[in-house]
BAFI-3210 file (N, C-alpha, C; in Angstrom, 3 decimals, decimal comma, padded with zeros to 6 digits):
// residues 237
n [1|2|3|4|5|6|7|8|9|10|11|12|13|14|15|16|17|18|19|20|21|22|23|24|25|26|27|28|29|30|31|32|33|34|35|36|37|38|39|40|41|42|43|44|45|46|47|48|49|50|51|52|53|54|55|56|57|58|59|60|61|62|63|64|65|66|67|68|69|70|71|72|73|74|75|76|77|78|79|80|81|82|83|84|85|86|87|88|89|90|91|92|93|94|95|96|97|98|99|100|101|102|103|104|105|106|107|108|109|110|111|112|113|114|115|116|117|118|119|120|121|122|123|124|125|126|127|128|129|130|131|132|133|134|135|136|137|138|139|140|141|142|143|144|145|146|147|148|149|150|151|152|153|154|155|156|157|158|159|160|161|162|163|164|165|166|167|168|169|170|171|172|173|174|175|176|177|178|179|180|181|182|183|184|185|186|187|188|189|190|191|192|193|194|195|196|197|198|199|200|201|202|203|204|205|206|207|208|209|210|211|212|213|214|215|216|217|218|219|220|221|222|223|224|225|226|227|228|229|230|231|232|233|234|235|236|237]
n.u [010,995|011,485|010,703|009,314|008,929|006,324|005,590|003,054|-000,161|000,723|003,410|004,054|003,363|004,862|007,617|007,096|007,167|009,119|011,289|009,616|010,443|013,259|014,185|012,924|014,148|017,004|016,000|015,238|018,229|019,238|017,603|016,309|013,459|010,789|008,261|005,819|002,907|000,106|-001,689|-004,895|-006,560|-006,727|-004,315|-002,176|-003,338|-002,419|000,508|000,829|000,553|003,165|005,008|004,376|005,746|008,328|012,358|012,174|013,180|010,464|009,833|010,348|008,708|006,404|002,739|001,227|-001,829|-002,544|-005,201|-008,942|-011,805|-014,869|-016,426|-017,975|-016,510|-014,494|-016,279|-016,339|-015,653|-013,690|-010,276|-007,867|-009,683|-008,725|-006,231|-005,208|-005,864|-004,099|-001,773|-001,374|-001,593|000,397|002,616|005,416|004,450|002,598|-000,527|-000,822|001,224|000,115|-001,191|-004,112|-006,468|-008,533|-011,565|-013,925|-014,737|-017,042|-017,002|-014,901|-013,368|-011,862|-010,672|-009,030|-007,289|-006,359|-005,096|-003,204|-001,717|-000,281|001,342|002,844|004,233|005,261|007,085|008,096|008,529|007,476|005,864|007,847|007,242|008,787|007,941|005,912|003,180|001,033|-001,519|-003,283|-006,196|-008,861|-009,587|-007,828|-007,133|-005,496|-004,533|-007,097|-007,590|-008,978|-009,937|-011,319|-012,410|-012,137|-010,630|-008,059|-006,759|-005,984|-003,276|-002,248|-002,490|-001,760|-003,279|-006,827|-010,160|-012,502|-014,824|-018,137|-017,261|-017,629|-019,894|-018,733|-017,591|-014,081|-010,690|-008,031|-004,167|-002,647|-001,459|001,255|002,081|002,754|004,197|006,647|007,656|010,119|010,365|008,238|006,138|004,574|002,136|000,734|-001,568|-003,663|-005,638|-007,743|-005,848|-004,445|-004,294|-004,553|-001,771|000,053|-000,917|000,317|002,734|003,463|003,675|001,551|-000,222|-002,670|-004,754|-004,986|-003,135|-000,628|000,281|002,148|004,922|007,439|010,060|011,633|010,135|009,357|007,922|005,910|004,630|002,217|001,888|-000,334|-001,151|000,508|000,897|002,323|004,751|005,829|005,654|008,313|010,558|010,671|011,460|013,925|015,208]
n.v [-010,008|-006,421|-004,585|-001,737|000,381|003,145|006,222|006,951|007,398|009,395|009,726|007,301|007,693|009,753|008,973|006,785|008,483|009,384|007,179|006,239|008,465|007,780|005,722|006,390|008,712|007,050|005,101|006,445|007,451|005,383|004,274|006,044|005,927|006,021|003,608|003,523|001,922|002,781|002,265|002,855|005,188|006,410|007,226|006,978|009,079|011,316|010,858|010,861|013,586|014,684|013,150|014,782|016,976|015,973|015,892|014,997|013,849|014,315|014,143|011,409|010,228|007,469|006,702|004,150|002,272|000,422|-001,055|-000,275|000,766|-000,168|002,462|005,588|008,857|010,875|010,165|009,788|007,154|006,615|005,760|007,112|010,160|011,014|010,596|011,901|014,467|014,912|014,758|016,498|018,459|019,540|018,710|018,184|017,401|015,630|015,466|012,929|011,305|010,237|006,940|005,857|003,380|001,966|002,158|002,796|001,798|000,240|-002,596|-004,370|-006,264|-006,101|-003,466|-004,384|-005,645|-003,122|-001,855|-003,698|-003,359|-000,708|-000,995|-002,386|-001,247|000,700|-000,221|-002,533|-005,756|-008,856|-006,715|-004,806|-003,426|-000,461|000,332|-001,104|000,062|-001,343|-002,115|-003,313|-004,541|-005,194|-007,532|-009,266|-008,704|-007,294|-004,626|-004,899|-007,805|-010,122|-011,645|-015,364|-014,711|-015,498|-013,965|-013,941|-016,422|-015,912|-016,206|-015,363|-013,058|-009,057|-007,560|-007,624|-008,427|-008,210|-010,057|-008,548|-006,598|-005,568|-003,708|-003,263|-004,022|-004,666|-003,564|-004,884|-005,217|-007,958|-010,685|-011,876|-009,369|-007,993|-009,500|-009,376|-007,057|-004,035|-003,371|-003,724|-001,866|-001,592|-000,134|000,455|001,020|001,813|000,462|-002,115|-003,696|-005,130|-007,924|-009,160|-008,264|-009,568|-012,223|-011,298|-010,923|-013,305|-014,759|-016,126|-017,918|-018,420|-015,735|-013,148|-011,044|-012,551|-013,863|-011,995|-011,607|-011,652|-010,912|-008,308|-006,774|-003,843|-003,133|-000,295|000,640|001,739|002,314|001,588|-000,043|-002,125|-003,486|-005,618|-005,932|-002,963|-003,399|-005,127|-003,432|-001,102|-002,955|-003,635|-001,550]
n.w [009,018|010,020|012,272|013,570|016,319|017,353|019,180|018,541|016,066|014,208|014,351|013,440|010,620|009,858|009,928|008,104|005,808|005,759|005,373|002,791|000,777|001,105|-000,138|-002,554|-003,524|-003,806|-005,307|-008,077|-008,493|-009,374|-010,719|-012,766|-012,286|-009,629|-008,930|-006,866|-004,859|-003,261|-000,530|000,778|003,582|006,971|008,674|006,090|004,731|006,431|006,021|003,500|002,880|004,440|002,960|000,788|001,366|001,198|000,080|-003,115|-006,252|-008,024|-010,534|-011,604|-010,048|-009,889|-009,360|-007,914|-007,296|-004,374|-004,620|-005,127|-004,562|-006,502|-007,501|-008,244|-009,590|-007,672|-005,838|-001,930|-001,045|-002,655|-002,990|-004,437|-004,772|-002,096|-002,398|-004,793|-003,534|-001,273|-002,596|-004,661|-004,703|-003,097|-003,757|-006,263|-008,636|-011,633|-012,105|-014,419|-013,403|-011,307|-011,414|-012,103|-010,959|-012,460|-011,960|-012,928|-015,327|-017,936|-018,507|-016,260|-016,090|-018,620|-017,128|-015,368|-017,057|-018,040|-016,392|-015,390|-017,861|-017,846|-015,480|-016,549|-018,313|-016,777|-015,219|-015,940|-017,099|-015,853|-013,652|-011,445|-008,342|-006,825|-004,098|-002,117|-000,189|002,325|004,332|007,321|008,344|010,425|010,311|009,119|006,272|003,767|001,044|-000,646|-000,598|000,501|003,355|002,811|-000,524|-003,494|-005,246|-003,646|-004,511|-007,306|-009,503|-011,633|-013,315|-012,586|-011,395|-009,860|-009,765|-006,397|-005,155|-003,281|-001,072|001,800|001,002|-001,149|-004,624|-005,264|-006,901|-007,307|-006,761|-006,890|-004,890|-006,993|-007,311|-005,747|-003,840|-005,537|-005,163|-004,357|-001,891|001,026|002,864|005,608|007,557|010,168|012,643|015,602|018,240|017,570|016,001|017,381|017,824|014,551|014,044|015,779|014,756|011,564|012,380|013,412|010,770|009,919|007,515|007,583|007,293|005,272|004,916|006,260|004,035|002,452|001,149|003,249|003,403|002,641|003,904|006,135|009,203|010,431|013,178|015,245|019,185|020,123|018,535|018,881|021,764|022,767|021,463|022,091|024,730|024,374|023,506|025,163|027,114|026,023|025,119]
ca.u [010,330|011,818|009,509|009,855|007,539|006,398|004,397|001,291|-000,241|001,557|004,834|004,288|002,875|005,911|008,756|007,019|007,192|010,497|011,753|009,478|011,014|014,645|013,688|012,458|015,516|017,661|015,567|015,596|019,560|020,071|017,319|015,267|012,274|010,226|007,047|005,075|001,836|000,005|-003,257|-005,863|-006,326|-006,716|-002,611|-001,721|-003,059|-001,249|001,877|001,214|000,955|004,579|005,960|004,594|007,225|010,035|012,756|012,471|013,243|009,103|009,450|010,528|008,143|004,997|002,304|000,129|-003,003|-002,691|-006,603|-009,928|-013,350|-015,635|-017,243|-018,010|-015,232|-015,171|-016,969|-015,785|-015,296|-012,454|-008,898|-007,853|-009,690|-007,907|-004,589|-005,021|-005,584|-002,643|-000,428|-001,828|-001,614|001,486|004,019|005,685|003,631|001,680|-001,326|-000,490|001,885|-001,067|-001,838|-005,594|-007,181|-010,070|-012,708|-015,277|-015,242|-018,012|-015,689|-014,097|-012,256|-010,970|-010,272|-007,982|-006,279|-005,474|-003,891|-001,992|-000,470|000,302|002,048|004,543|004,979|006,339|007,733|008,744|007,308|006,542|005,746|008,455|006,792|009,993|007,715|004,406|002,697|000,042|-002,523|-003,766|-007,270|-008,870|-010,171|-006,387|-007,167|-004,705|-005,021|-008,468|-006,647|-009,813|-010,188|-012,365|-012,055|-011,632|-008,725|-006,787|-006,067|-004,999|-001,637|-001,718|-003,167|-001,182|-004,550|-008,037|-011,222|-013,120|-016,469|-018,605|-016,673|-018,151|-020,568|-018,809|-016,432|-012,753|-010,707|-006,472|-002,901|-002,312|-000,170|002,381|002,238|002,868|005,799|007,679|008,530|011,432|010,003|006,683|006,186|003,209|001,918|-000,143|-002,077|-004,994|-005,256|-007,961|-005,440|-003,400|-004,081|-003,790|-000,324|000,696|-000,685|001,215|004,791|004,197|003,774|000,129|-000,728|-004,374|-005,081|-004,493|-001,423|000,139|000,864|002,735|006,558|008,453|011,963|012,292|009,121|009,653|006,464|006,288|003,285|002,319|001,819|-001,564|-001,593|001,757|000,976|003,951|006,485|006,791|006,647|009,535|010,700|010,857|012,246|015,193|016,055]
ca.v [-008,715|-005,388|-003,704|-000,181|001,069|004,867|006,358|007,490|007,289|011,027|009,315|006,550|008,452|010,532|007,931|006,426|009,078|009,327|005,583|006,221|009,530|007,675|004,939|007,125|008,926|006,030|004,318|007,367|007,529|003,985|003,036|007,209|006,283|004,883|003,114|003,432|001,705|003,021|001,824|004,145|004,894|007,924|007,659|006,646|010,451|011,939|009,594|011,340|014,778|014,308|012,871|015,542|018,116|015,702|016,427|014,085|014,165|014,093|013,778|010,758|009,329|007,071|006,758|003,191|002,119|-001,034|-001,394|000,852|000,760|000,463|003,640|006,991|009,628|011,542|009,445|009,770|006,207|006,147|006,107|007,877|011,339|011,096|010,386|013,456|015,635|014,654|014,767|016,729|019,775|019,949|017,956|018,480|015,938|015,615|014,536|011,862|010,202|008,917|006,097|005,306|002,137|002,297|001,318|003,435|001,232|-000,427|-004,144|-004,252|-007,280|-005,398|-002,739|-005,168|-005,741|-002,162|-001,105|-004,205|-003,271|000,598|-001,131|-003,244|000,178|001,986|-001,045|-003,472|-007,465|-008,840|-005,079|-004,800|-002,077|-000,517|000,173|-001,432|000,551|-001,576|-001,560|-004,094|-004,596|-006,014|-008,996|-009,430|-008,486|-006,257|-003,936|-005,575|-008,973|-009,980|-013,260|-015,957|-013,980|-015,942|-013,287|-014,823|-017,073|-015,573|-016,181|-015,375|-012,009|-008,646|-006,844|-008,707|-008,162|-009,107|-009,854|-007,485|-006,590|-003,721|-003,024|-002,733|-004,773|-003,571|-004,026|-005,045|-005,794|-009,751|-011,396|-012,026|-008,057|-007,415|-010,283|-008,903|-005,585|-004,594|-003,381|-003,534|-001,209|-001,715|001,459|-000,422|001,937|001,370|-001,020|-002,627|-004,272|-005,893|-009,186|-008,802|-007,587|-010,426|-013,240|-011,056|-010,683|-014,831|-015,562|-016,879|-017,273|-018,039|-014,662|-012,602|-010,683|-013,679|-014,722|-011,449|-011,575|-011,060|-011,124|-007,081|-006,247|-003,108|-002,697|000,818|000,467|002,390|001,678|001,091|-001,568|-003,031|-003,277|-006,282|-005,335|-001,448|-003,775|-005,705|-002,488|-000,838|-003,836|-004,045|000,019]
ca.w [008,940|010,217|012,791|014,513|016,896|017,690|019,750|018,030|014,474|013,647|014,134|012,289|009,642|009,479|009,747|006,831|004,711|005,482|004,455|001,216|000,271|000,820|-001,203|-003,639|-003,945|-004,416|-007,343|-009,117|-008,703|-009,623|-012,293|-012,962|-011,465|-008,279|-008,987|-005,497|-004,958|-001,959|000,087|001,907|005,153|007,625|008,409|005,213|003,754|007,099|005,629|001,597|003,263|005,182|001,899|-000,396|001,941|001,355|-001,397|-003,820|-007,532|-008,310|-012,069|-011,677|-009,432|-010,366|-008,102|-008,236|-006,077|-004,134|-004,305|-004,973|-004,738|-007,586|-007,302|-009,006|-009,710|-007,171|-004,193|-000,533|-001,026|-003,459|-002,253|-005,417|-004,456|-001,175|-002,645|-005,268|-002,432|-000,442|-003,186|-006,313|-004,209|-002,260|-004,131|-007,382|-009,106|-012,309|-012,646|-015,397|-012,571|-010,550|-012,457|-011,040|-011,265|-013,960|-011,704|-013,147|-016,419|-017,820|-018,505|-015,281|-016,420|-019,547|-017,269|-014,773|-017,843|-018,831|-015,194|-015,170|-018,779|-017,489|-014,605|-016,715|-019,166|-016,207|-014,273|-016,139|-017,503|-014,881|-013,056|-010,020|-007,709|-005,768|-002,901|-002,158|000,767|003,059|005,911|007,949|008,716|011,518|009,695|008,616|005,526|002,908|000,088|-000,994|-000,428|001,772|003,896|002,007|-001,598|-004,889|-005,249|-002,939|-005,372|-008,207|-009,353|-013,419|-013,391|-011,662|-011,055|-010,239|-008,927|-005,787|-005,148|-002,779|000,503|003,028|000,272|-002,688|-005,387|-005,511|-007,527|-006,157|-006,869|-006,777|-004,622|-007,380|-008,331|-003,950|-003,470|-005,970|-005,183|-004,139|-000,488|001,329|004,079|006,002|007,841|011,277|013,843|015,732|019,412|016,569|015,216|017,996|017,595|013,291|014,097|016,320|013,242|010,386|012,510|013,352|009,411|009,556|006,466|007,666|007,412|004,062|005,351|006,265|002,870|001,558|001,150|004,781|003,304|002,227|004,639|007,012|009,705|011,127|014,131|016,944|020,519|020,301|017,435|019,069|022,750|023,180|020,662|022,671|025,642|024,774|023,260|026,205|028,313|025,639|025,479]
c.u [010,905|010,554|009,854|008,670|007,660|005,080|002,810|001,347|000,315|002,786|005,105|004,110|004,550|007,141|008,659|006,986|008,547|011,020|011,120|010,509|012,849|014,931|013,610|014,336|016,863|017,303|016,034|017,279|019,928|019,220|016,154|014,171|011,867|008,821|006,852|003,363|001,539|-001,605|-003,742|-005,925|-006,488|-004,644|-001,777|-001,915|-002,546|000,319|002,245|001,338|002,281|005,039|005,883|006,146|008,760|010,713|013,318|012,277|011,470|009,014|009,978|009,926|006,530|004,031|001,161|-000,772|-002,820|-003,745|-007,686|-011,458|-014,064|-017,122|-017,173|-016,909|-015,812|-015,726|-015,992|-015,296|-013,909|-011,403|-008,589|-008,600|-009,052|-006,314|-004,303|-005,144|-004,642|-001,655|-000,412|-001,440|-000,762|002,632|004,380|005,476|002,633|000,635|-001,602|000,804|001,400|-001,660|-002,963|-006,058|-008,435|-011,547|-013,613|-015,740|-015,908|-017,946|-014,871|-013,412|-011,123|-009,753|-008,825|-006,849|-005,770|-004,198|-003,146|-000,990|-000,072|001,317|002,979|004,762|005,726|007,441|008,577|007,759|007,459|006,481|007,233|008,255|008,434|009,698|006,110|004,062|001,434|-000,245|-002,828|-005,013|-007,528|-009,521|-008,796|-006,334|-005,990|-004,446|-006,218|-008,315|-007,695|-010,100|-011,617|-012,630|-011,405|-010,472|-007,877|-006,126|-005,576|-004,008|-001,420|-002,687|-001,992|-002,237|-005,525|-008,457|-011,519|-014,656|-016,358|-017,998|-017,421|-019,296|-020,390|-017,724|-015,036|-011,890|-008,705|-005,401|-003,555|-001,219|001,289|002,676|003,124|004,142|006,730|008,516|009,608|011,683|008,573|006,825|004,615|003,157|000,801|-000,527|-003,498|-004,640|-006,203|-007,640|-004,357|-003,128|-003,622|-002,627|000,191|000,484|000,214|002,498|004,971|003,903|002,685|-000,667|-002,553|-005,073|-004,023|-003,222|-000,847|000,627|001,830|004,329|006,857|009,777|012,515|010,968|009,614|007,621|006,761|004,802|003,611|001,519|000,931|-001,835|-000,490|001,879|002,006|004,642|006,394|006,293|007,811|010,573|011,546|011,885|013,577|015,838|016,143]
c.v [-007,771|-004,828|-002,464|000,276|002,437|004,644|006,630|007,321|008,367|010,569|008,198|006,788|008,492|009,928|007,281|006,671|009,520|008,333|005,836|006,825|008,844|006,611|005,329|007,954|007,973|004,975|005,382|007,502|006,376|003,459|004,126|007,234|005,325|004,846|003,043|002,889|002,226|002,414|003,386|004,028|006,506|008,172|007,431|008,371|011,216|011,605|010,706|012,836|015,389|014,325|013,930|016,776|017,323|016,186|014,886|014,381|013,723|013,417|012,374|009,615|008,786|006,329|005,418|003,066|000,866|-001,687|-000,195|000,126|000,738|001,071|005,261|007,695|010,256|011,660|009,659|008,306|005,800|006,877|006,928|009,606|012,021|011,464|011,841|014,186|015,719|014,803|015,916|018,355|020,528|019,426|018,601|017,589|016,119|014,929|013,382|011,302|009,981|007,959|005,380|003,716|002,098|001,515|001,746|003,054|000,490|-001,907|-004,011|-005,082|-006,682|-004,117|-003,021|-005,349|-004,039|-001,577|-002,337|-003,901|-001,438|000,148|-001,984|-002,193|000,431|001,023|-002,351|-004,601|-008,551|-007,600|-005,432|-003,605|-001,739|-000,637|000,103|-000,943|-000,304|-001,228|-002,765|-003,804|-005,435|-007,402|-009,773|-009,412|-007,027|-006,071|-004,521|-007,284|-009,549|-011,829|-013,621|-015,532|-014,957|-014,891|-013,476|-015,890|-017,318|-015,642|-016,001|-014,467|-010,763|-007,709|-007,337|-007,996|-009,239|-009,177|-008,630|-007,381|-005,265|-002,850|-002,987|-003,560|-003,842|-004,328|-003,872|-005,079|-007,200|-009,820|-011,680|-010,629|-007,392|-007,930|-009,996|-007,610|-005,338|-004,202|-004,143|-003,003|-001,054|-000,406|000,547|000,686|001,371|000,243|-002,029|-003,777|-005,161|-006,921|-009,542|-008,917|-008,530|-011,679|-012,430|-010,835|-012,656|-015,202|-016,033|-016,686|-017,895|-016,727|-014,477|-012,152|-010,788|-013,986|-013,343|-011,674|-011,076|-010,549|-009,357|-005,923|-005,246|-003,173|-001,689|000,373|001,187|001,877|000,887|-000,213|-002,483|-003,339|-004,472|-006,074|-003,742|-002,309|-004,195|-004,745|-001,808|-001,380|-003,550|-003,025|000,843]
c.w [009,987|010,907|013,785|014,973|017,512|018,551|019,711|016,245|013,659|013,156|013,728|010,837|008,964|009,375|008,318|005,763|004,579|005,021|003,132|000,694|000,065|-000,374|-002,805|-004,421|-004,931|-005,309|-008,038|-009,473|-009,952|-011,040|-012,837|-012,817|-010,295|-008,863|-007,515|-005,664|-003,611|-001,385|000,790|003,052|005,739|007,881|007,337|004,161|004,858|006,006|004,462|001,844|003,191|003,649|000,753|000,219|001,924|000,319|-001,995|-005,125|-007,898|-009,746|-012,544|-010,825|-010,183|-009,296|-008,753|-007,141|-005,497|-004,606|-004,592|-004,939|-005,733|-006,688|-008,286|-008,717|-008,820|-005,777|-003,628|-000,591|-001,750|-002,842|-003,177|-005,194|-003,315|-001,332|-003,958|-004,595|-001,550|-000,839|-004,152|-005,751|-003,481|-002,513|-005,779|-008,843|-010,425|-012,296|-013,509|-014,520|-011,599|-011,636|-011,600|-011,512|-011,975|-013,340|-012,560|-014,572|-016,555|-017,927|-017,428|-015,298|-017,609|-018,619|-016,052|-015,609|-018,343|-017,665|-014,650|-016,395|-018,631|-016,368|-015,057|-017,967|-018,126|-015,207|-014,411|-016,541|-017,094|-014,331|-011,790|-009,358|-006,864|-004,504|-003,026|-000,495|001,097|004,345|006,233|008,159|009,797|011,335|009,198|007,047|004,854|001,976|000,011|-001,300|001,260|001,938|003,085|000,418|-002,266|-005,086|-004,899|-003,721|-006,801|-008,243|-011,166|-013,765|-012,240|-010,876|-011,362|-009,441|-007,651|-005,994|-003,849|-001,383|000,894|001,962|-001,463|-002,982|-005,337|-006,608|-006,934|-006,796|-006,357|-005,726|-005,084|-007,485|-006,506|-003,015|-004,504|-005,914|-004,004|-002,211|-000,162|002,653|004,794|007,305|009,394|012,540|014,402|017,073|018,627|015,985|016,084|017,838|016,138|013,256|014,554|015,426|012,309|011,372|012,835|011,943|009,150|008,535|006,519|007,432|006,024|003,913|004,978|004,949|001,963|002,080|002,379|004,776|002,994|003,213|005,974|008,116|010,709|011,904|015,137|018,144|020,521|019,402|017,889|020,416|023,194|022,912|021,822|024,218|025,758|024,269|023,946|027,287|027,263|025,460|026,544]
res [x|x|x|x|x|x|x|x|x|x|x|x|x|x|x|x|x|x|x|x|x|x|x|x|x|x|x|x|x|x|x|x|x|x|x|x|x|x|x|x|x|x|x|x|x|x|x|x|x|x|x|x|x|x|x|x|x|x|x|x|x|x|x|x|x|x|x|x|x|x|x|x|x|x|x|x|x|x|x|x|x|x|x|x|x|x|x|x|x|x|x|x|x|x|x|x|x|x|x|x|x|x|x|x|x|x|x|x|x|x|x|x|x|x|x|x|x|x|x|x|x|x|x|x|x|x|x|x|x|x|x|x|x|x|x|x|x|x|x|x|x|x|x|x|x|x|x|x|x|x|x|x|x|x|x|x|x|x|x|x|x|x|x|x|x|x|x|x|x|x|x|x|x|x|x|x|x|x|x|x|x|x|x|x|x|x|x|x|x|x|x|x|x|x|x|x|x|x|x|x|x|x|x|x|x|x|x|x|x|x|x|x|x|x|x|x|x|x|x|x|x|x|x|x|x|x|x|x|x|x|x|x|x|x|x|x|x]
***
């Protein structure tokens, strides 16, 4: 795993919307579009801000959810009203290339199955995301990929439910849908999360993290969530 540390959550933000945006670029060159999945987060809609001002061929980008909330259209709770306001409004973006996660259906198993078959229309069969955007939690939990969770062990499904976390069911990417793509850039802020950060860079797959693909994994973190790495940082520049 690839890790770069900044000084604050601004400049991790913004680094990371730079690596998308190049990313982005170079799918579209090589195969006319980027599938992006992204997670929520307070620096993660800094991050979609940043990226709506980059220049990237838009009409060729497709925007997926790592994870959402089942909740009403609409709610403060859903990543999805976040992520249309970050993007819907400052990028060159249609609305029909956010592909949302269908919480708000009344079969939430049917509706696992419809946003895993929109994600092998635009991606392929098995899906291959180009870039899967995560977060860390301080439980070491990621996307809705939550310690103790019957989801965790899905492996023949690319989108499943959990049971009730922080209140409410969500509904995720899989494991197989998260190790296949062709990045994963994890977005890490917060002192929160120090310890988190030090199980996912040693591999522990005790913790949820732990178990996603390391081999194409970038981790942008700042000071505060990395207080050894920008010591040894430091000592080595």
């Amino acid at each position: 795993m690839q890790v770069e540390v900044f000084k604050d959550a601004d400049s991790v933000a913004e680094a990371a919307a730079a690596r998308i945006a190049a990313d982005a670029r170079s799918a579209i060159a090589a195969r006319g579009r980027f599938a992006l999945a992204v997670s929520g987060g307070h620096t993660p809609w800094i991050m979609l801000r940043a990226l709506a001002e980059e220049d990237i061929p838009w009409t060729g980008v497709h925007i997926f959810q790592t994870d959402e909330r089942v909740a009403p259209a609409g709610h403060p709770d859903r990543n999805l009203t976040h992520l249309r306001e970050s993007l819907l409004q400052h990028a060159a973006l249609r609305p029909e290339q956010i592909h949302a996660m269908p919480v708000e259906a009344a079969d939430l198993q049917a509706a696992c199955n419809q946003s895993a078959l929109t994600l092998r229309e635009v991606a392929g069969s098995p899906p291959v995301l180009d870039l899967v955007h995560l977060g860390l939690g301080p439980d070491g939990h990621t996307a809705s990929l939550v310690p103790g969770d019957a989801v965790l062990d899905v492996t023949d499904a690319d989108v499943a439910l959990t049971g009730v976390y922080q209140g409410r069911r969500r509904m995720t990417l899989t494991y197989p849908t998260i190790n296949r793509a062709r990045r994963v850039l994890w977005v890490v802020t917060g002192s929160e999360k120090v310890e988190m950060l030090r199980r996912l860079r040693e591999g522990d797959v005790s913790i949820p993290a732990g178990r996603v693909n390391r081999e194409q994994a970038l981790l942008l973190a700042d000071r505060a969530a990395a207080e050894q790495l920008a010591a040894e940082h430091k000592q080595g520049g």
